[in-house]
N, C-alpha and C positions, 0 to 999 in steps of 0.2 A: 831301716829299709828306705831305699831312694822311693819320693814320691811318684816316679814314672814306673815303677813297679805295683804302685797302688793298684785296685780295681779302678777298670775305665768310671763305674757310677759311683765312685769316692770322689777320683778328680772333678768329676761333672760337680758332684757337689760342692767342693772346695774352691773351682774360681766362680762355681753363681754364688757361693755365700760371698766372698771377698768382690764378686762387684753388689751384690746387694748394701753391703755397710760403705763402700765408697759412694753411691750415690745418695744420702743425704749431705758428706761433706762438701761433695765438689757441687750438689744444687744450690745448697745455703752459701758457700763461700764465692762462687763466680756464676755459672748458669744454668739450669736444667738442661737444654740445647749442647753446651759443653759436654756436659756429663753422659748425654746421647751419642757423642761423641769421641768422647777420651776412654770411657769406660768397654763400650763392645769392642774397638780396637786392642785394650790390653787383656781382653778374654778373648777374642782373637789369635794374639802371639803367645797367651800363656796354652792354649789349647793347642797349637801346632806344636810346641816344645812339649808338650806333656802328654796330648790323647796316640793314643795307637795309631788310630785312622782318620783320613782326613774327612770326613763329615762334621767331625765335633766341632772344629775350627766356626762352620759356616752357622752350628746353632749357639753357640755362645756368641757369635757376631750379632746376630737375630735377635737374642733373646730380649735383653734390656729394651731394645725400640720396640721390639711386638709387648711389651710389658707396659709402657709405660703410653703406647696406642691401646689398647684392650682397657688399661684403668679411668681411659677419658673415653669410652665409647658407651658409659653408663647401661652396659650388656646385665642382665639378670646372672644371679649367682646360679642359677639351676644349670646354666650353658656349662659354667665351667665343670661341674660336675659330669655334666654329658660327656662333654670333651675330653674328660679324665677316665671314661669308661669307655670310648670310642676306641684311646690309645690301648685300654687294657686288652678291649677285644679283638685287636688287630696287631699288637706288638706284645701280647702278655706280660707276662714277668722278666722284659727284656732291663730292665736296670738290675736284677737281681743274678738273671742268668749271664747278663752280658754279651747276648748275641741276638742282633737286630735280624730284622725278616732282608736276608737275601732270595732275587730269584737267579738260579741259573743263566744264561744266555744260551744263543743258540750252539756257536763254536762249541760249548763244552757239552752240552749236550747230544753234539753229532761224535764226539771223541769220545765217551762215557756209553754210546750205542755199538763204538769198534770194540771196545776193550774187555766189558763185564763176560766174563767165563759166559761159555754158552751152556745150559739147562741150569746157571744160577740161581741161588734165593739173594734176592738184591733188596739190602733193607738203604732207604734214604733215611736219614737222619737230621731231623730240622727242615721237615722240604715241605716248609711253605704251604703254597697253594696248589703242590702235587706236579708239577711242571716238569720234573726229570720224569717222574711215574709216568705221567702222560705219554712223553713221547716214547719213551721206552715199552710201553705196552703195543704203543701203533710200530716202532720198527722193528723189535725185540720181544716177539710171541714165544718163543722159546725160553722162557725167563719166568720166574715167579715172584713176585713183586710185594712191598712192603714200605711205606712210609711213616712216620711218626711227627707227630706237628704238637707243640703244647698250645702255644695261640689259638681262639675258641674261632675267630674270622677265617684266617687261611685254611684251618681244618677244614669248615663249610664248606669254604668254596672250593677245598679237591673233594668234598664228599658229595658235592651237583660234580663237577666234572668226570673224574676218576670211575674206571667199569668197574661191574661187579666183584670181578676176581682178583680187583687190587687190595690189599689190607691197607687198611690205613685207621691209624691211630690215635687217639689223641690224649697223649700222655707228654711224660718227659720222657727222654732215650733212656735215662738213666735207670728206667724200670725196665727196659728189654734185656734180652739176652742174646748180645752181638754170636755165641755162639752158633747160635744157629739159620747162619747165610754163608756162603762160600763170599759174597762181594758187600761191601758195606762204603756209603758215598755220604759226606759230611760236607756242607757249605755252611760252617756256622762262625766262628772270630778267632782271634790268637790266644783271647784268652779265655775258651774255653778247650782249646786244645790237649792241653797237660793232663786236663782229668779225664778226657774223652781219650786221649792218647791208653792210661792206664786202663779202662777199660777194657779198652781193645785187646791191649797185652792178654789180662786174665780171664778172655773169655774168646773170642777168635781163634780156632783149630790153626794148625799147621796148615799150608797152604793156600789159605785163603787171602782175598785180595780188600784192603785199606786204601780209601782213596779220600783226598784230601782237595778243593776247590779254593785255591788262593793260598790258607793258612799253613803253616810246618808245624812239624813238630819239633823244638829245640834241640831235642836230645836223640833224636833221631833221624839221621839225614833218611830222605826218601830214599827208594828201589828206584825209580823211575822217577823221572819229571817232563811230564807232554806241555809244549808252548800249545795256549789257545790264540795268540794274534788278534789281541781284542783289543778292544780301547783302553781297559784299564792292565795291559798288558798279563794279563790273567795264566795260569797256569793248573793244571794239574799233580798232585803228588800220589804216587801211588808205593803204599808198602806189600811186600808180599808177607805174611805174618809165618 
């Protein structure tokens, strides 16, 4: 199997190991300063050729200079540990799940207000800090609403924002039952789509509406696809099931 079909937190792993064992050769043989240098540029280029999306690029560039700042700043080992639990409770088990906390923007959330069937059960899927629920509560009263968040941070904070008559969850999707919403709305990566794709197949009635925030589904071209005219040229996919 070609390594760019690996999971994205294999590759993460695979160029921080190989710049961790290159930087005692290139400090001991010419200079630390070099090595701050030659090393986040070639985790740089191998991360645009290999990660999915472009963020990864900019933290393998980071990583070794924020590593080898943080090892001269004589910091208490208790910090790292905090910092390690700060991530867990704001991005959870995103290396294992493989799908970082997006939030919505506004384009698609005014396009996601036209479209979801009217007296819908709208379940969000991976939604954050409740940000689509939100507004779709305020311009889409007609609507019965349902979110699911695994991360223990974003929950909270749609569990202060969000009314009372939104459900909100906090679990993985992978324990709901997509069957019972007529609309169901996903902003989560490319590569958890396949499995979330299959889901949907065996549990989604006929008729009902799959909508997709950025990512495709390979093996099934969309019903529809709405341009959102954003910065990151963003799109909608929606399946009719």
């Amino acid at each position: 199997m070609s390594v760019t079909n690996w999971p994205q937190s294999a590759i993460f792993l695979l160029i921080t190991s190989a710049s961790l064992l290159l930087l005692y050769p290139i400090c001991h043989f010419f200079s630390p300063l070099l090595a701050t240098m030659i090393i986040p540029m070639a985790a740089f280029l191998a991360a645009y050729l290999l990660h999915d999306r472009f963020w990864w690029k900019w933290m393998h560039l980071c990583f070794l200079p924020l590593l080898l700042l943080f090892s001269q700043l004589n910091i208490q080992s208790y910090w790292y540990l905090f910092a390690l639990l700060l991530c867990w409770f704001i991005f959870g088990r995103v290396m294992i799940s493989r799908v970082p906390l997006y939030l919505s923007n506004r384009s698609a959330l005014q396009q996601l207000a036209g479209i979801v069937p009217e007296q819908a059960r709208f379940l969000d899927i991976g939604a954050g800090t409740g940000t689509v629920l939100h507004y779709l509560a305020q311009h889409r009263e007609d609507l019965s609403l349902s979110g699911v968040e695994y991360a223990k941070g974003p929950w909270l904070v749609g569990k202060v924002r969000l009314p009372a008559n939104v459900a909100w969850l906090n679990t993985d999707y992978q324990n709901v039952d997509l069957g019972a919403f007529e609309c169901v709305y996903a902003f989560l990566s490319s590569a958890a789509m396949p499995d979330l794709w299959q889901q949907a197949v065996a549990q989604m009635r006929p008729g009902t509406l799959f909508i997709s925030n950025t990512f495709v589904v390979p093996e099934a071209p969309a019903d529809q696809v709405i341009e959102l005219n954003d910065w990151k040229d963003g799109k909608l996919f929606l399946w009719r099931m």
